[in-house]
N, C-alpha and C positions, 0 to 999 in steps of 0.2 A: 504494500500500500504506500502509495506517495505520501508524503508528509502532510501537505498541503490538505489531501482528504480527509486524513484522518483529525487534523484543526477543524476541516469544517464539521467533522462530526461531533467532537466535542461541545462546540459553541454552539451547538442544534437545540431544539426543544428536548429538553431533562424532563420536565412533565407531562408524560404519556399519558397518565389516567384522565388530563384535565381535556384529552381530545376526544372527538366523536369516533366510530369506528370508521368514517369514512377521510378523516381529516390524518388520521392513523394510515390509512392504506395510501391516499396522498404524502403523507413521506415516506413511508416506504418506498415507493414508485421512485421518487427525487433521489432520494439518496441510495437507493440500488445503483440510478442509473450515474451514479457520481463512483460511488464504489468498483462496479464491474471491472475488472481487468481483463480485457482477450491476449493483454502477454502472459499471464500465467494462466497453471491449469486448473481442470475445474476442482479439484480437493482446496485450493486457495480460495477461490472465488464464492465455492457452496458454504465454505467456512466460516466467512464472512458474512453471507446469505442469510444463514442460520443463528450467528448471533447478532444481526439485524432486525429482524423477525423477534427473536426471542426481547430483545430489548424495548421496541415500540409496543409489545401487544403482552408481554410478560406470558404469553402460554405456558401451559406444564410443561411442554416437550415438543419440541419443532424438526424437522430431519430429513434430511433423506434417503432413499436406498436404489441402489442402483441391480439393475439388470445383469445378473451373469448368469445364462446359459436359463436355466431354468426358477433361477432362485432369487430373490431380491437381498441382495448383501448393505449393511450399514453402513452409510457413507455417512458426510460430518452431520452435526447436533449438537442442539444445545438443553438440554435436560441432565434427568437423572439415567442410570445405564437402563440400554437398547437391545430388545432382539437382535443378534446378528443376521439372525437370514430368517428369509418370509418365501413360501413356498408359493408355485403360483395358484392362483385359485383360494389360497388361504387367508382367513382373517380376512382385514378391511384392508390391506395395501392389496396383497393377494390376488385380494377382490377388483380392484380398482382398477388393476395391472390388467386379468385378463380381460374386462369389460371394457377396458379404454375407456372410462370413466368417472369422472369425477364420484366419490359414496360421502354424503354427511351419514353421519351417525349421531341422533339425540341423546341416544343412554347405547352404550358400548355393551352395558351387561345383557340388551336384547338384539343385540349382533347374532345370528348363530355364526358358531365358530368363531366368533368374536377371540385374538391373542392377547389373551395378559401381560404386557409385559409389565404391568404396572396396577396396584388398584387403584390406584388415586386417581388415575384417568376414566373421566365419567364421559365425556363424546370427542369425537374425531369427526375430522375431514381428510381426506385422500385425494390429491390431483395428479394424475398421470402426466410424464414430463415425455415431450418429445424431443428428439435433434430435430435439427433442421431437414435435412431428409425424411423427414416423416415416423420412422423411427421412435420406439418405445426407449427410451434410454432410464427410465426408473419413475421414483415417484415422489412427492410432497406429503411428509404425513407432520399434522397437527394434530395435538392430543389436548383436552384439556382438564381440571377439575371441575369442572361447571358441566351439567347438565343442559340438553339443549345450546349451547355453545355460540354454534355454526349454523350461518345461514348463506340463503342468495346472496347477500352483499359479499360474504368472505369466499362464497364458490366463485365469481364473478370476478373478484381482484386478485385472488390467487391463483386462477386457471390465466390469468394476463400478467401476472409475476412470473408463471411457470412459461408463458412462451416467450418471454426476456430471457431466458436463460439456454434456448437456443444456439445463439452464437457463440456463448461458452461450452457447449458439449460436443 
């Protein structure tokens, strides 16, 4: 990270609670696109991704998991510890992954197959990441303590957070 960015992010808004959810996804947007680097790779870039995220919106667990072969492996995050690998078809990434589809989840504990990595996590959202090529390259998973969570607006800004991250994969 350039110097210069990382100043600008210091001197940004420190009081996240005092914004709207949509005033929240408005700098995310700003300051992703200040952050992004296409010189380095994407463990640098999702790293940054993910404690950006976790910082403006305080989730329990933000992350993502990448695509090998059949399995969704743990790539960066900012929570508490992570399943390392999600099968496809399994749980809410799983799930996400083979439908090509965005899944909220209100209550997790009515998921079937629903994966624990966690109990404190009460809903999720999952948004499948493409490359540029079209391409499944993994997924966005948000988790949080709160019930009901996740809505349209966060399926909406996140599913246009995840196709910014195209030119990095």
């Amino acid at each position: 990270m350039v110097v210069s960015r990382q100043m600008a992010l210091e001197n940004n808004i420190t009081d996240w609670k005092n914004l709207s959810k949509q005033e929240k996804y408005t700098a995310l947007h700003t300051q992703w696109n200040g952050l992004m680097d296409t010189n380095v790779d994407f463990v640098a870039n999702l790293s940054n991704a993910t404690a950006l995220m976790k910082t403006i919106f305080q989730w329990w667990w933000v992350g993502f998991y990448r695509v090998e072969g059949k399995i969704l492996m743990l790539a960066p995050f900012q929570g508490p510890p992570a399943c390392t690998s999600i099968e496809l078809g399994k749980g809410v990434c799983g799930s996400a992954w083979q439908q090509v589809t965005t899944i909220i989840v209100p209550n997790v504990d009515l998921f079937p197959g629903h994966i624990a990595c966690s109990e404190v996590s009460k809903s999720e959202i999952v948004i499948p990441i493409h490359t540029s090529t079209g391409e499944i390259w993994g997924v966005l998973d948000v988790d949080s303590e709160h019930l009901s969570h996740f809505d349209t607006v966060d399926q909406i800004e996140l599913e246009k957070f995840c196709r910014s991250l195209e030119i990095i994969l």
